[in-house]
N, C-alpha and C positions, 0 to 999 in steps of 0.2 A: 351370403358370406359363408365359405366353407372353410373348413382347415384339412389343411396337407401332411400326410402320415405314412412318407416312404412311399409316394404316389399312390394312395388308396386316399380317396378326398372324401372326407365324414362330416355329417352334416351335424352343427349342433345343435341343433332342437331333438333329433333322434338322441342323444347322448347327456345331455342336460339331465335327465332323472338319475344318471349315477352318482351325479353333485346331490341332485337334492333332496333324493329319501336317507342319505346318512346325516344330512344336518336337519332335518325332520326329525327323523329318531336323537340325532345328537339333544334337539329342541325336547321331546318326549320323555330321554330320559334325564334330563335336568328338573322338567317340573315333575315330575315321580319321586326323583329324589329329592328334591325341597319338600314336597309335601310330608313324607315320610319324617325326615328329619327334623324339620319344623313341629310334626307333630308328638316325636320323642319328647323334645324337649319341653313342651308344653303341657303334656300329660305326667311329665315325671319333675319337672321343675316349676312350672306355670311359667308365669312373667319376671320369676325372681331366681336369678344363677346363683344368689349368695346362700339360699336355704338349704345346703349341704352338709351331712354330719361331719363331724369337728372330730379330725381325726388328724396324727400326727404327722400322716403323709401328706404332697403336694395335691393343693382341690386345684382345678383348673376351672376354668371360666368358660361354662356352659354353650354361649352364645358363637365365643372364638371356637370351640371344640364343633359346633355344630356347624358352622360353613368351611374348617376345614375338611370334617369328614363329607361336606357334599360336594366340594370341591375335587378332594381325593377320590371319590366314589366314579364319581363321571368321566376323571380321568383314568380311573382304572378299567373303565368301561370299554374307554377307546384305546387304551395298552392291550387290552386282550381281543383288539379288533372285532367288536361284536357286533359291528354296525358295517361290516364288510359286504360289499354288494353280493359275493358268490355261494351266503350264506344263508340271505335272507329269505323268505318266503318258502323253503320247503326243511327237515329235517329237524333233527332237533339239537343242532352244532350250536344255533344261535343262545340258545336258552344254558345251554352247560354253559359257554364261553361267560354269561352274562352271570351265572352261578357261583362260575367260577372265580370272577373280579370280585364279587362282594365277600366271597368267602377268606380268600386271600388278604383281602381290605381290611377287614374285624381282625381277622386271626393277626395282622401284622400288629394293629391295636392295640390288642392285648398283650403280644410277645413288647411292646414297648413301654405300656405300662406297667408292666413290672418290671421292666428292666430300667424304669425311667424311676418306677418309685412313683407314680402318678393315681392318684384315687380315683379312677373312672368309676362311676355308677353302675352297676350291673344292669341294671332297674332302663335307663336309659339307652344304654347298649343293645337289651333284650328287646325294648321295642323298634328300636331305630333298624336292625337289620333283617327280622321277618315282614315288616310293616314294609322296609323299602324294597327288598327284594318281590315281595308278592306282586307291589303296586307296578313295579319293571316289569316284570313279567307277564300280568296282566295286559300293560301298553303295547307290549311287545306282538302280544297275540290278538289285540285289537289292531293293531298295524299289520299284522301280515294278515288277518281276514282280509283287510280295503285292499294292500297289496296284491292278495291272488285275484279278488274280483275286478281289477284294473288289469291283469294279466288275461285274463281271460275272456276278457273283452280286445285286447291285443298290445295294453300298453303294458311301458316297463321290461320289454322284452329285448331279449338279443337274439339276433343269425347267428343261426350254425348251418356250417356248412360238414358231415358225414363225410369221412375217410377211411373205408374200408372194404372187405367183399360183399357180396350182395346180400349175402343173409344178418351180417353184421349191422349194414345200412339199416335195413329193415326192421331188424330189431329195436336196435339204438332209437330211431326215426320213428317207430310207435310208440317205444318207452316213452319217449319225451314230447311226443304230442298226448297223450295220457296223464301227463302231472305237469299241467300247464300255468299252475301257481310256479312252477321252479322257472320259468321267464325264459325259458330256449325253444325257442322255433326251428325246427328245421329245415332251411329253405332249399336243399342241394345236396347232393353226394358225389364223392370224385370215389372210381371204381380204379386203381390204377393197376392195367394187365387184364382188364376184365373188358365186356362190350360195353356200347353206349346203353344199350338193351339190356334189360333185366332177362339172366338165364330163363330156359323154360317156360317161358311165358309171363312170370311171374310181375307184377304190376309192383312199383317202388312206390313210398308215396310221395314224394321229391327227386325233382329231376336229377338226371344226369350229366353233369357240366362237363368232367374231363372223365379219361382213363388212360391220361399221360403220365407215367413214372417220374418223370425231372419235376426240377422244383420250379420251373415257369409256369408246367401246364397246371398245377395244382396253384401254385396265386393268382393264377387267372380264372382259375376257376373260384375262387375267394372273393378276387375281386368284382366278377361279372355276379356272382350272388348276393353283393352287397354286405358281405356278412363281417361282423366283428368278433367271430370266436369259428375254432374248427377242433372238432372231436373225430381223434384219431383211432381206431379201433380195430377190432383182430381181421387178416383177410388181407393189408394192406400192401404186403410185398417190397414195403420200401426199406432199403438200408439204411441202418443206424447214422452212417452219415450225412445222407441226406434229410434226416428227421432232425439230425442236429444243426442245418443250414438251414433247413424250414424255420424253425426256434426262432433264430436268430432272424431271420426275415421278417418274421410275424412279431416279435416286441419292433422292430422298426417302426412297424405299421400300426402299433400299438393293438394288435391283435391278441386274441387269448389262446392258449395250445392246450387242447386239454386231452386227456390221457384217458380213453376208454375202453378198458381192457374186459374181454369175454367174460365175468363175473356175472354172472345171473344169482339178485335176491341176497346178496352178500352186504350186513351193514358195514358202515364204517370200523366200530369199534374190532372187528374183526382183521380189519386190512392193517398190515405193518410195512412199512418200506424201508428198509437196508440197503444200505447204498456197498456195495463192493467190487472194487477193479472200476470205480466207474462208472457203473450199473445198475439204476434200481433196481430190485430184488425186492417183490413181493408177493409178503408172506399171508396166505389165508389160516388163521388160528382154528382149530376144531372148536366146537361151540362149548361151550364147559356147564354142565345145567345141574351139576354138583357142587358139595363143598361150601363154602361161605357165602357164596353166593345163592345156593339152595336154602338153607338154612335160613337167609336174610330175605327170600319170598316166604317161604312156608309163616315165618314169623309174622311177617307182614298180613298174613293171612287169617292165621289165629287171631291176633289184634282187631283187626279191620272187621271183620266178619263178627267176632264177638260184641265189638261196641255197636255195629249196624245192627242187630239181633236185638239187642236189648232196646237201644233207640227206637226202632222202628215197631217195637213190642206191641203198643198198641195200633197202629195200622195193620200189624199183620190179625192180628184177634180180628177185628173190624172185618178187614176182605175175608176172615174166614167165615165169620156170622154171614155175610154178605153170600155168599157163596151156597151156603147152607138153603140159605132164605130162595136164592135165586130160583134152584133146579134141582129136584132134586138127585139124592148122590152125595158121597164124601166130601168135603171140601180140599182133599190133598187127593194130589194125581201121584202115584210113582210109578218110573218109567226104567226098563234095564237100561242102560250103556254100558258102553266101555270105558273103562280108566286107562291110567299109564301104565305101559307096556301092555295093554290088553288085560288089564283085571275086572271083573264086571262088578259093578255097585246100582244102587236103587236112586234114580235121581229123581228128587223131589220137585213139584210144583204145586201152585194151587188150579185145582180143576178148572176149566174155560171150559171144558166141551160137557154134553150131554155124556151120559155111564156108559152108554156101549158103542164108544165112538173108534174102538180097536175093529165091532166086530161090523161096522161099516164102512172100513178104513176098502178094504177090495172094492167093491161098488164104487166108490168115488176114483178110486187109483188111476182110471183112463182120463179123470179132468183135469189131472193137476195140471197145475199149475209151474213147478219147481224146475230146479236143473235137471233132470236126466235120473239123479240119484235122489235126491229128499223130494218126498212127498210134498208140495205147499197146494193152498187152494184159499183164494182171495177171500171168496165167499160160501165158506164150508159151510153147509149146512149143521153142523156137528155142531158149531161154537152156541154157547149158550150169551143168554144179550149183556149180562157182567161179563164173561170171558173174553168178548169182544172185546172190552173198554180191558180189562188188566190186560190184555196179550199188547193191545195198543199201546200203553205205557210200560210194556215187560213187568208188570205188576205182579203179573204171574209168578217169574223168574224168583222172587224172595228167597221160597222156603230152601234154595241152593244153599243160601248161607248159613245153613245147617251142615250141608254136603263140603263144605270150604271146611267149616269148624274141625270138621269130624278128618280131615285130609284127604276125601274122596275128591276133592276140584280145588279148585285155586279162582281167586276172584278173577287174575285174567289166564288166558291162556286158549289154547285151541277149540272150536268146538265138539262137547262131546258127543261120538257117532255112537247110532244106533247099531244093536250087534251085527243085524243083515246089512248093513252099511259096509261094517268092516269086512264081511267075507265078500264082499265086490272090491273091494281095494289093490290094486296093484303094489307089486312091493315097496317101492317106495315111498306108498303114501299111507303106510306103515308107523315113517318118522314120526307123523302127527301126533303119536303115541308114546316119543319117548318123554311128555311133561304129562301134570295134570292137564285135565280140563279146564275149562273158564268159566264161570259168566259171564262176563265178554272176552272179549278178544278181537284183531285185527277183522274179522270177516263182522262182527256187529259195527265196528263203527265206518265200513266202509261197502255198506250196502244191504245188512244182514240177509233178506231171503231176496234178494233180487240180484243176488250173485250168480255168477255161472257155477260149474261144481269145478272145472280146472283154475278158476278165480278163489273159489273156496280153498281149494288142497292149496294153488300158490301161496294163499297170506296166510295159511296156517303155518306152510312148510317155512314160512320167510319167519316167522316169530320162533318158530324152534330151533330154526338155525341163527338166529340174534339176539335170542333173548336178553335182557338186560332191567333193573328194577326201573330206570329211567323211561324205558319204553313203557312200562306196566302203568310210568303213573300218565305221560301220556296219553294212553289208552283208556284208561279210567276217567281222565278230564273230559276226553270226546264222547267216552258212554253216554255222558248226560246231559250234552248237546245233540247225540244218536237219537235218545229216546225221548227227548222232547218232540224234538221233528216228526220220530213217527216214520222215519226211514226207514223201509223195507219190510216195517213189523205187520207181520198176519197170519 
């Protein structure tokens, strides 16, 4: 049994999972929020709504107060579309949106209860909203783990069919076979005014259906691809009127049109669209890594680094005795780098290698192992048999959070290069320079030393051109799923 869609016939077993993983999630975050809420109430009330202080404002009756706000919650969940198919499994759209509903939700709350003259609980409120947002959020990122592992095995996914010129294809067409948690398969490209043949010799990695300009030969190539979405991108030569009949063809078909303009490493928060005469009009914002927003990492960094320092007080004592004992030599390495804008500071570790592991560094240089630029070598003879096990776990990495304290790093941000690093730098990869450094950063939780070095410069250069505190914490939550794993660390 199929269903008919402007003559594109869709199969629904292929289609089925766009019903079912939002009333899953719908399912997910109902019991997140009962449990939360239910546990509000029971840590700040017990089993008794009447033991409230007596006060000459209106008490409300705990129990009622507690299924409407999990009531209200859920639905505010699904008002801010959070459970939207084109959201889920990559970025981090779904988690603000989801941020955003509970934030909105209390805050209205509150603006009610005073205006209503109503004696909400503080006490109650303060558990119910970090308790239920945490436990969402946690679900959430439990569901898109299963999510991209079910994608990546090939379910959950949607055709795309590439509309544009040949280098455009190309691009687009690896980006998205590259982050195959985001559910778009590329099966096709329409080159329209271009050959069937890829210029030059050059190999596509999906075929080539049309390179008919009219809007027949392009739905027919939609339709022989099978595909339910098409991403339209720079190269395409087709007139605005016709992209506007396309449109309209494609909701027929209940197809997706989506909008893939030459932006390379550009986040969201960056892109604005202004509509005028007509027109979108989009605007790429310059990155802003000053101002209130400086101010509110640096802070973050002070804090964070201070309380990690004091906490981790006595394991750092411990690896340093440890270290002592091991081999001997110092227990702290310090190494130059560069900082921001190329200022040079002492970056602290705790020793892994044996004392004169600089002036053996030439002799090993022909084995590494590395990209091109960083020295790596799996099995350096240099490491001593503790330094093994901290570099394993970045144990090593601690005594940073000195270098954080002090404003020479920032707990995330680029990694910091070696000086001979930077005089091989082409100019542009320069930028990596205009933030602090990290202790982690994009290139630790997305391969660390088994990156290539144009892989390296790209997610550096992509975090300094996007930076934001949202991404930092992000970045921070995967560090310590990174360093369990033991990814790329040697």
């Amino acid at each position: 049994m199929h269903q008919q869609r402007g003559g594109t016939r869709l199969s629904p077993n292929r289609y089925h999972w766009r019903v079912l993983l939002p009333n899953r999630l719908a399912l997910l975050d109902a019991a997140c929020i009962s449990v939360a809420i239910g546990a509000a109430q029971l840590l700040r009330f017990g089993f008794q709504s009447d033991d409230v202080i007596v006060t000459q404002r209106v008490q409300p009756n705990y129990w009622v107060v507690s299924v409407a706000i999990a009531v209200l919650w859920w639905l505010f969940l699904t008002a801010w579309n959070s459970r939207e198919i084109r959201i889920l499994g990559a970025g981090t759209e779904e988690y603000k949106r989801v941020t955003a509903a509970s934030l909105y939700l209390f805050g209205g709350i509150a603006i009610l209860s005073y205006a209503a003259d109503v004696d909400t609980a503080r006490g109650y409120v303060g558990l119910a909203l970090p308790l239920g947002l945490a436990l969402i959020l946690i679900g959430r990122w439990l569901f898109r783990r299963r999510l991209a592992a079910g994608r990546r095995q090939g379910k959950f996914t949607r055709r795309i069919v590439i509309l544009g010129g040949p280098g455009a294809v190309e691009h687009l067409c690896r980006g998205l076979m590259s982050a195959p948690e985001a559910g778009y398969v590329p099966v096709a490209a329409v080159m329209p005014g271009f050959r069937m043949e890829a210029p030059n010799g050059q190999e596509l990695p999906v075929p080539v259906l049309s390179v008919s300009t009219n809007l027949e030969g392009i739905l027919g190539a939609i339709e022989q691809g099978d595909a339910d979405a098409i991403a339209i991108s720079s190269g395409s030569a087709l007139k605005p009127r016709l992209i506007r009949e396309l449109g309209w063809e494609l909701q027929a078909r209940g197809i997706s049109m989506i909008m893939a303009p030459a932006l390379t490493d550009v986040a969201g928060p960056r892109i604005h669209t202004q509509p005028v005469a007509g027109l979108p009009m989009i605007h790429v914002t310059t990155p802003k890594l000053e101002g209130t927003k400086g101010v509110a990492k640096r802070t973050f960094d002070i804090l964070s680094s201070g309380l990690a320092m004091l906490l981790l007080s006595p394991l750092l004592i411990a690896v340093a005795i440890a270290v002592k004992l091991d081999s001997p030599g110092p227990a702290f390495f310090h190494q130059d780098r560069v900082g921001k804008d190329g200022a040079p500071f002492k970056m602290h570790k705790f020793r892994s290698m044996v004392v004169d592991a600089e002036a053996r560094l030439e002799a090993l240089r022909a084995q590494s192992e590395g990209n091109g630029v960083l020295f790596k070598l799996k099995n350096d003879p240099r490491i001593t048999r503790l330094g093994a096990f901290i570099r394993r776990f970045s144990i090593d990495e601690l005594p940073q959070l000195w270098n954080v304290f002090v404003g020479e790093m920032s707990m995330v941000g680029p990694r910091p290069p070696l000086p001979g690093e930077v005089a091989t730098y082409e100019d542009y990869v320069h930028r990596r320079l205009m933030v602090q450094p990290g202790i982690t950063g994009l290139w630790q939780v997305s391969g660390r030393s088994d990156l290539s070095w144009d892989d390296s410069v790209r997610l550096d250069l992509y975090y300094v051109e996007n930076w934001s505190m949202m991404q930092d914490f992000v970045i921070l939550f995967r560090t310590a799923k990174a360093v369990v794993g033991k990814d790329g660390a040697y």
